[in-house]
Structures are given as structure tokens and as C-alpha cells.
N, CA, C and O atoms as CSV, one atom per row, in Angstrom:
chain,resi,resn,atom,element,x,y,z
A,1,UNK,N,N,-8.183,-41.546,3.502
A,1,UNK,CA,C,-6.871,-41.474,2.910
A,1,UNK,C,C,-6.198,-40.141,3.226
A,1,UNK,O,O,-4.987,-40.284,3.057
A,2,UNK,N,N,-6.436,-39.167,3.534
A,2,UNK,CA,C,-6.343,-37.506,3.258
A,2,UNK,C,C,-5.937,-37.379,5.205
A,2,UNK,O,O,-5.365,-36.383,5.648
A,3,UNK,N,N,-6.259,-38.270,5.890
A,3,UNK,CA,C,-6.319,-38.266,7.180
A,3,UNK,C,C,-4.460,-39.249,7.391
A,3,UNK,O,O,-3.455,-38.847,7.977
A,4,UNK,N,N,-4.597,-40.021,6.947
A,4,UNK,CA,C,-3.733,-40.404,6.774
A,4,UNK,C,C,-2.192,-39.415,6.040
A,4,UNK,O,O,-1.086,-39.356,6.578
A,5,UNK,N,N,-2.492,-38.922,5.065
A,5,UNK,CA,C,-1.532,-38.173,4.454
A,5,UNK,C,C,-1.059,-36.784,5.519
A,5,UNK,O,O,-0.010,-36.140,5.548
A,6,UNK,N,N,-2.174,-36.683,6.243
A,6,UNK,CA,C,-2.031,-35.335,6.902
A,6,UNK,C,C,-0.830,-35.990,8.033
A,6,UNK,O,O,0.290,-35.508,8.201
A,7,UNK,N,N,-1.347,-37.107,8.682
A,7,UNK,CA,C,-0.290,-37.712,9.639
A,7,UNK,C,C,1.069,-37.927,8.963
A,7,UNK,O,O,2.192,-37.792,9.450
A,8,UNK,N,N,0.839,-38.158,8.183
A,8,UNK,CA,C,2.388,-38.082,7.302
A,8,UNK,C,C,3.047,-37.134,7.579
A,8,UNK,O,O,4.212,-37.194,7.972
A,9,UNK,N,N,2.347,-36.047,7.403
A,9,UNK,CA,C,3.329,-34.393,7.003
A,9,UNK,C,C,3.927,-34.022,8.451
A,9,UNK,O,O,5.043,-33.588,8.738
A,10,UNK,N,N,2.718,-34.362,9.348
A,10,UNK,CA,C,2.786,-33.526,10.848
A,10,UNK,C,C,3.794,-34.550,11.711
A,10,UNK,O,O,4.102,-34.216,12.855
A,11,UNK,N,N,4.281,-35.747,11.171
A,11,UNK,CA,C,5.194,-36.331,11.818
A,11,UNK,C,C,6.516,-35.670,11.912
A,11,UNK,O,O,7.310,-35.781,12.846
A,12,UNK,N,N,6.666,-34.932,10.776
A,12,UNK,CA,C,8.687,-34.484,10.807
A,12,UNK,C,C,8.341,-33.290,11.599
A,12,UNK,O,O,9.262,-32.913,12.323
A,13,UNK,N,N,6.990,-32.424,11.667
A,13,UNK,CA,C,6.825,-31.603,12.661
A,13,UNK,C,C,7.154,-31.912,14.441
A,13,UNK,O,O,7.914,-31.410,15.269
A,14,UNK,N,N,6.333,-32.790,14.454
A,14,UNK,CA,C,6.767,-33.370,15.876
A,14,UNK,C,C,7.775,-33.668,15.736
A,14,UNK,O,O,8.387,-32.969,16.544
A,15,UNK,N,N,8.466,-34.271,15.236
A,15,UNK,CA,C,10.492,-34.676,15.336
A,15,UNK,C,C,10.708,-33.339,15.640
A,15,UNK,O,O,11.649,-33.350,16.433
A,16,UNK,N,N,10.338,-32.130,15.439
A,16,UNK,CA,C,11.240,-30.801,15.064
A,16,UNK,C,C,11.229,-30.280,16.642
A,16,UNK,O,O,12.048,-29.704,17.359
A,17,UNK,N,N,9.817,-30.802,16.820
A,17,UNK,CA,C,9.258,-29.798,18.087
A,17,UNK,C,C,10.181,-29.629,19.379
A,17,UNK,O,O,9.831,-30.404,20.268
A,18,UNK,N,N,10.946,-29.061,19.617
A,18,UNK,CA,C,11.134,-28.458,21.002
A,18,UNK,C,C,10.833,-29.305,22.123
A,18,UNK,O,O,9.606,-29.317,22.227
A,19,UNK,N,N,11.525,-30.243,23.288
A,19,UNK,CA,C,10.469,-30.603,24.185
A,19,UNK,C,C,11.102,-29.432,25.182
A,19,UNK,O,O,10.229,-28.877,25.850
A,20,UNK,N,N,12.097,-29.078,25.351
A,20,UNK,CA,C,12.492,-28.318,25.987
A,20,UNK,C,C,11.922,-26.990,26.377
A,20,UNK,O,O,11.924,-26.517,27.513
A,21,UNK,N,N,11.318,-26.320,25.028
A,21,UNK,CA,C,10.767,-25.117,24.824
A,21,UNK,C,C,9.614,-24.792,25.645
A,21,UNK,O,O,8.953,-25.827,25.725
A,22,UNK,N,N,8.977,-23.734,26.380
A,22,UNK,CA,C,7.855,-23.298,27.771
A,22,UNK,C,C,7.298,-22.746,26.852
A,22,UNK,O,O,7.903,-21.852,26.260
A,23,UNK,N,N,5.691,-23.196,26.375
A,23,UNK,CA,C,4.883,-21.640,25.830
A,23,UNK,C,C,3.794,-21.742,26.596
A,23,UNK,O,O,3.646,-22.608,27.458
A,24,UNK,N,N,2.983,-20.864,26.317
A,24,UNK,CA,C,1.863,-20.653,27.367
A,24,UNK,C,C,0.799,-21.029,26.957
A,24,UNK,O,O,-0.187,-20.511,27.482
A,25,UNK,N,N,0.611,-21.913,26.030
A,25,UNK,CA,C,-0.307,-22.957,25.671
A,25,UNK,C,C,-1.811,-22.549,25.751
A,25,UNK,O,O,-2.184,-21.479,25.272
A,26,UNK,N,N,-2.778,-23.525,26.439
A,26,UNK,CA,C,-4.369,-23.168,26.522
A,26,UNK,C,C,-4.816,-22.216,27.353
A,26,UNK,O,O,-5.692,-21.357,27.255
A,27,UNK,N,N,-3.677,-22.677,28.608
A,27,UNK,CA,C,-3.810,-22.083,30.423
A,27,UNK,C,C,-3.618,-20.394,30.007
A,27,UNK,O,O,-4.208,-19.350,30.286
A,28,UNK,N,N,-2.635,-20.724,29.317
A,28,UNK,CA,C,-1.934,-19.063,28.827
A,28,UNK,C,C,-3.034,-17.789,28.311
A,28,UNK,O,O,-3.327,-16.667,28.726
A,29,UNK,N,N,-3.369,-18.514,27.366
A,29,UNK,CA,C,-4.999,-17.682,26.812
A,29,UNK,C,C,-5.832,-17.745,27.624
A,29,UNK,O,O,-6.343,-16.687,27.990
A,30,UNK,N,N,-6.329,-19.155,28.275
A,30,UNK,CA,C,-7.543,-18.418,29.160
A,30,UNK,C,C,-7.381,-17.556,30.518
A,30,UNK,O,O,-8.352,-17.158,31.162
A,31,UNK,N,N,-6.045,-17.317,30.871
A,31,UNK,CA,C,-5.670,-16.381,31.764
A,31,UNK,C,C,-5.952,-15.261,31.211
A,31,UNK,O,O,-6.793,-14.474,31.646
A,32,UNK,N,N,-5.233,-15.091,30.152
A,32,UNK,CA,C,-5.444,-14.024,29.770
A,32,UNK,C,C,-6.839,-13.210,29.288
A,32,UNK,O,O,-7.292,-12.083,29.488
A,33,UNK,N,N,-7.227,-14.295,28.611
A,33,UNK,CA,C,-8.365,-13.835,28.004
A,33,UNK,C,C,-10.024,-13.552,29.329
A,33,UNK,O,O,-11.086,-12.960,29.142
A,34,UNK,N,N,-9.549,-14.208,30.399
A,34,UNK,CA,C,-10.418,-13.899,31.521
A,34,UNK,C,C,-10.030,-12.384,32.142
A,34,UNK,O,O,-10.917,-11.623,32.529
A,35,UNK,N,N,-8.624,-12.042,32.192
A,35,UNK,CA,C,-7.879,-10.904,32.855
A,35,UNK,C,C,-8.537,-9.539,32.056
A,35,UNK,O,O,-8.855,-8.428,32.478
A,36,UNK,N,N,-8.595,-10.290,30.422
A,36,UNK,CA,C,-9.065,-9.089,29.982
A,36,UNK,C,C,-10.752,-8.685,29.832
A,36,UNK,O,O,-11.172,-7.535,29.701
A,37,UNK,N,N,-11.317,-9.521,29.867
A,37,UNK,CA,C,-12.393,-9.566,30.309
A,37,UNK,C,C,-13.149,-8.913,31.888
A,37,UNK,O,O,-14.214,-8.343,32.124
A,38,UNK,N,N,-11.790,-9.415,32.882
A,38,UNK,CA,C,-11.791,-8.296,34.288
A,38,UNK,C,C,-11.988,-7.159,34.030
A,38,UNK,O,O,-12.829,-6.411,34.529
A,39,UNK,N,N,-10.956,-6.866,32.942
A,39,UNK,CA,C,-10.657,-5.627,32.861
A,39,UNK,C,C,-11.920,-4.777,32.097
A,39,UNK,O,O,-12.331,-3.701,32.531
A,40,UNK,N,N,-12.352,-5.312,31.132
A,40,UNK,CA,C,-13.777,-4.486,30.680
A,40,UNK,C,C,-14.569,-4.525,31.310
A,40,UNK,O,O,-15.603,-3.932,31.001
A,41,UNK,N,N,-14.490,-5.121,32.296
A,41,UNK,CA,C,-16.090,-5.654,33.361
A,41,UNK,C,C,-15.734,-4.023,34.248
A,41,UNK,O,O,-16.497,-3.131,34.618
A,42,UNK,N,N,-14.404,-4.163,34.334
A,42,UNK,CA,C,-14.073,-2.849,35.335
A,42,UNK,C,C,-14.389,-1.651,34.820
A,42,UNK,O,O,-15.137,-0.764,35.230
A,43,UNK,N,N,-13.707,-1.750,33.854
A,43,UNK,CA,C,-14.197,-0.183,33.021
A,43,UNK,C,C,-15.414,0.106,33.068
A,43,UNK,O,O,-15.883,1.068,33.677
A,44,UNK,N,N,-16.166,-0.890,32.280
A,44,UNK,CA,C,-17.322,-0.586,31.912
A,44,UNK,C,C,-18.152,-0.079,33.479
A,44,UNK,O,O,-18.910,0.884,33.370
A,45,UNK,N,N,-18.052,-0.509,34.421
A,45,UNK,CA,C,-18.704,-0.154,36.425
A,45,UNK,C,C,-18.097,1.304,36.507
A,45,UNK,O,O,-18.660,2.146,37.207
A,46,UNK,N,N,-16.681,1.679,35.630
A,46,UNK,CA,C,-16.016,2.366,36.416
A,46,UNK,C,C,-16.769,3.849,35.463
A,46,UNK,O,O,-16.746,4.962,35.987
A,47,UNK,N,N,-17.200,3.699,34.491
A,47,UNK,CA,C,-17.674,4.488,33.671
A,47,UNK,C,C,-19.023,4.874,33.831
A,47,UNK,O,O,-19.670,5.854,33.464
A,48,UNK,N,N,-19.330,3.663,34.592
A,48,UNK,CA,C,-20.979,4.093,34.470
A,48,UNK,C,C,-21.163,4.726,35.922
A,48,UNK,O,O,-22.076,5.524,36.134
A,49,UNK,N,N,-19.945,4.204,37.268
A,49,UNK,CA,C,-20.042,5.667,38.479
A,49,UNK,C,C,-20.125,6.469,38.309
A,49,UNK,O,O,-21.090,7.213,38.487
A,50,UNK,N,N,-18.468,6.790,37.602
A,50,UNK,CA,C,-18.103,8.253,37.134
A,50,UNK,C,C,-19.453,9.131,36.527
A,50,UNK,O,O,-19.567,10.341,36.723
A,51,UNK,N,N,-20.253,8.484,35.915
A,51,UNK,CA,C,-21.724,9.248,35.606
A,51,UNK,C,C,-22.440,9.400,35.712
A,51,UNK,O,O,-23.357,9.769,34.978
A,52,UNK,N,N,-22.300,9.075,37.160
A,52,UNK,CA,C,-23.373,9.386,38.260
A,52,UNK,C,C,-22.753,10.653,39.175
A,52,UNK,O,O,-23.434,11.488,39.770
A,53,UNK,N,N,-21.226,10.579,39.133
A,53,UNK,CA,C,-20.661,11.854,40.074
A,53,UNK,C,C,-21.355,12.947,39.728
A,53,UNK,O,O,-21.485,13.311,38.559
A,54,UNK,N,N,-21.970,13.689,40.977
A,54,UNK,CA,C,-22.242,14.969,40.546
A,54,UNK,C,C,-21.624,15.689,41.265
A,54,UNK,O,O,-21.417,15.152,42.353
A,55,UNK,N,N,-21.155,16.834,41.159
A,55,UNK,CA,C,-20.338,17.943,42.320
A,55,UNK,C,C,-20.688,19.217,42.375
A,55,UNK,O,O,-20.583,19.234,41.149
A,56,UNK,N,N,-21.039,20.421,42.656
A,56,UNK,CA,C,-21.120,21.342,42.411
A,56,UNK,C,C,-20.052,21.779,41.793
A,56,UNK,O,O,-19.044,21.098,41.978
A,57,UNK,N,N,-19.858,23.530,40.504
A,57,UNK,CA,C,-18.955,23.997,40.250
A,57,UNK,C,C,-18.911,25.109,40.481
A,57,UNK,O,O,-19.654,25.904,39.905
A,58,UNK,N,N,-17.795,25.571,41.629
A,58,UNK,CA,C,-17.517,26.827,41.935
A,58,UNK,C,C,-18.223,27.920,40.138
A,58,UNK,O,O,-18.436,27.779,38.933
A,59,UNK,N,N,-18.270,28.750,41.083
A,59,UNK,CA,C,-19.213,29.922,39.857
A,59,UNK,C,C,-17.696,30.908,39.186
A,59,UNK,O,O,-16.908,31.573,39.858
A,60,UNK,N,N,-17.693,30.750,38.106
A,60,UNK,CA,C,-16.983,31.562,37.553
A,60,UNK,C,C,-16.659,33.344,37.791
A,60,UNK,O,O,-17.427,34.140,37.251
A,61,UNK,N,N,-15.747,33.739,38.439
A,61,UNK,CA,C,-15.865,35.087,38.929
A,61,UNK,C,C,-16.119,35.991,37.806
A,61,UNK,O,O,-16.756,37.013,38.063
A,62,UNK,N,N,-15.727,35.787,36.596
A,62,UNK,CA,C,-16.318,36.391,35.648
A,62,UNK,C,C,-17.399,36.291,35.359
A,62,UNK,O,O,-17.792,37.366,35.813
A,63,UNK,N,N,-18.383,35.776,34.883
A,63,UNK,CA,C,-20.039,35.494,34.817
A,63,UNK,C,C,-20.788,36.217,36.106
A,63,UNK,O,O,-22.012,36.219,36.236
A,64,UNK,N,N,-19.543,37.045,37.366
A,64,UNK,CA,C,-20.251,37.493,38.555
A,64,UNK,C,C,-21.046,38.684,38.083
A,64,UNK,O,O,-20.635,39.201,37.044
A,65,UNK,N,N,-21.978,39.148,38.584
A,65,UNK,CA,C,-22.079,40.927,38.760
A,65,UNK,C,C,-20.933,41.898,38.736
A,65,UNK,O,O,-19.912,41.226,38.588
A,66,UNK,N,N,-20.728,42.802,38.792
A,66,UNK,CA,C,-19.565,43.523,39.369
A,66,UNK,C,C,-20.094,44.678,40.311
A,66,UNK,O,O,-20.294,45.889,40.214
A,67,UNK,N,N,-20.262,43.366,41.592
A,67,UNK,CA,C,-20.562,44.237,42.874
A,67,UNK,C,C,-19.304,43.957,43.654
A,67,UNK,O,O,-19.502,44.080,44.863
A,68,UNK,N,N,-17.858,43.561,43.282
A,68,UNK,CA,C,-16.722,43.245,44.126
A,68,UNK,C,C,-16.564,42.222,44.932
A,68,UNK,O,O,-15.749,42.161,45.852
A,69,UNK,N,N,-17.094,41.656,44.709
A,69,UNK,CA,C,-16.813,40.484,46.225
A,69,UNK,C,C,-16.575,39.351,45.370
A,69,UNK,O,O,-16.919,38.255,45.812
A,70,UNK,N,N,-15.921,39.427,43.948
A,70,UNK,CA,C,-15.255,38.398,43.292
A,70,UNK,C,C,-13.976,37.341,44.440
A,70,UNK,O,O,-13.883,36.120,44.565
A,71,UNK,N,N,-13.299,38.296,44.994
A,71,UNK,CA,C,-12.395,37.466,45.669
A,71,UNK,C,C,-12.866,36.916,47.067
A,71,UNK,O,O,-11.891,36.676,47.780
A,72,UNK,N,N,-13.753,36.718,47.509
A,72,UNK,CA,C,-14.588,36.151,48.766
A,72,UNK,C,C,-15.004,34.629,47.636
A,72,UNK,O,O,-15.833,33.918,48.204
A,73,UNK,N,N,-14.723,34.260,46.701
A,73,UNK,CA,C,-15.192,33.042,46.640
A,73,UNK,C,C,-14.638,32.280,46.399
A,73,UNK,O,O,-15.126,31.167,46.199
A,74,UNK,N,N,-12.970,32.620,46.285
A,74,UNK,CA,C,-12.459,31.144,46.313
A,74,UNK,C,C,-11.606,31.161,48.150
A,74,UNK,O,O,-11.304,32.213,48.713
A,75,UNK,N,N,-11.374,29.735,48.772
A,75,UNK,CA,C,-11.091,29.688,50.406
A,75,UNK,C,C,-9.662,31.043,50.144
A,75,UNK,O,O,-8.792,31.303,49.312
A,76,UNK,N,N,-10.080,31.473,51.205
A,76,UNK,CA,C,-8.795,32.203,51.651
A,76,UNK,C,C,-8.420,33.660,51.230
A,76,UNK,O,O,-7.376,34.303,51.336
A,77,UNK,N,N,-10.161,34.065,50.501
A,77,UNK,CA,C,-10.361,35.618,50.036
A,77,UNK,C,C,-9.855,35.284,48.759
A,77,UNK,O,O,-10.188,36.224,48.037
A,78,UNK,N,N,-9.270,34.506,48.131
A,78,UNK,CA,C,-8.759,34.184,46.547
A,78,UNK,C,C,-7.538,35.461,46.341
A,78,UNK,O,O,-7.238,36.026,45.289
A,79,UNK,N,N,-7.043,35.657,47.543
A,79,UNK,CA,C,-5.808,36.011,47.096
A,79,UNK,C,C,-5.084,35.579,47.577
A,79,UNK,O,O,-5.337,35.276,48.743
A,80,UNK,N,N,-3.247,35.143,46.857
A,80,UNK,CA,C,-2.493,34.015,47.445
A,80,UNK,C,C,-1.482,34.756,47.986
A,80,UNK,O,O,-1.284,35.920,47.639
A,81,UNK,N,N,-0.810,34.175,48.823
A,81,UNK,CA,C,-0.013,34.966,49.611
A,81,UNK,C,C,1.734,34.390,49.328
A,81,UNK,O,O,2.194,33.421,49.931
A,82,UNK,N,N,2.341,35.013,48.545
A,82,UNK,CA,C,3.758,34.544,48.474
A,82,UNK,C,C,5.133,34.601,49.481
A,82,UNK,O,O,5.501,35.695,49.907
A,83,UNK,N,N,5.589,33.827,49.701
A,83,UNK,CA,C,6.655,33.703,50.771
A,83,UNK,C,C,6.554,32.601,52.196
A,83,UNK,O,O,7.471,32.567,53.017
């Protein structure tokens, strides 16, 4: 009976409905919901490279000795030349 009553209600719904109207329905979500799923699949690869990069880091000229040859370590004697 309750199955019945429900068809009752949802009929003036369908009269109401739009045929005209475009939504993005089932197709819509599982696009999406796969795209975003790309997208954590990516991150998550792109996070776990990145922590594998290792690089050396130039040495801080301060932490040097002070035997002078601070400016021999960055290219080009580490002094810049303007003009």
C-alpha cells in the first residue's frame, strides 16, 4: 500500500520535471568522481618522488671558517656585477 502512495506523490513531480533541462546525471559523477580519484593517485606518486629527491646544499658562508674564501663559493666568485 505505502508503495503505491509513494507513486502517488512522485507523479505531480514528474509532471513538473523539466524535459528540456541538461544535468549531469550518473555519467556526470562518475567522471568526476574517477578525475578525482586521478588526481589523488597523482599526488599521492607525486609526494612520495619528491621524497626521494636528494640534492646537495650549497654550505652556508656563514657556518664557514674565517679563512676568506667565503666568496669562491657561490658561481662567479659570489660577487654580482651591476650594469
Amino acid at each position: 500500500m505505502s508503495a503505491s502512495l509513494a507513486i502517488t506523490h512522485l507523479v505531480p513531480l514528474a509532471e513538473e520535471f523539466d524535459k528540456n533541462k541538461v544535468t549531469p546525471g550518473v555519467l556526470g559523477f562518475i567522471v568526476f568522481a574517477v578525475m578525482a580519484l586521478a588526481v589523488w593517485a597523482l599526488m599521492k606518486s607525486m609526494n612520495r618522488h619528491m621524497g626521494r629527491v636528494d640534492f646537495p646544499e650549497a654550505e652556508d658562508p656563514q657556518n664557514r671558517s674565517g679563512d676568506g674564501t667565503e666568496a669562491s663559493a657561490a658561481p662567479g666568485g659570489g660577487k654580482k656585477k651591476n650594469g
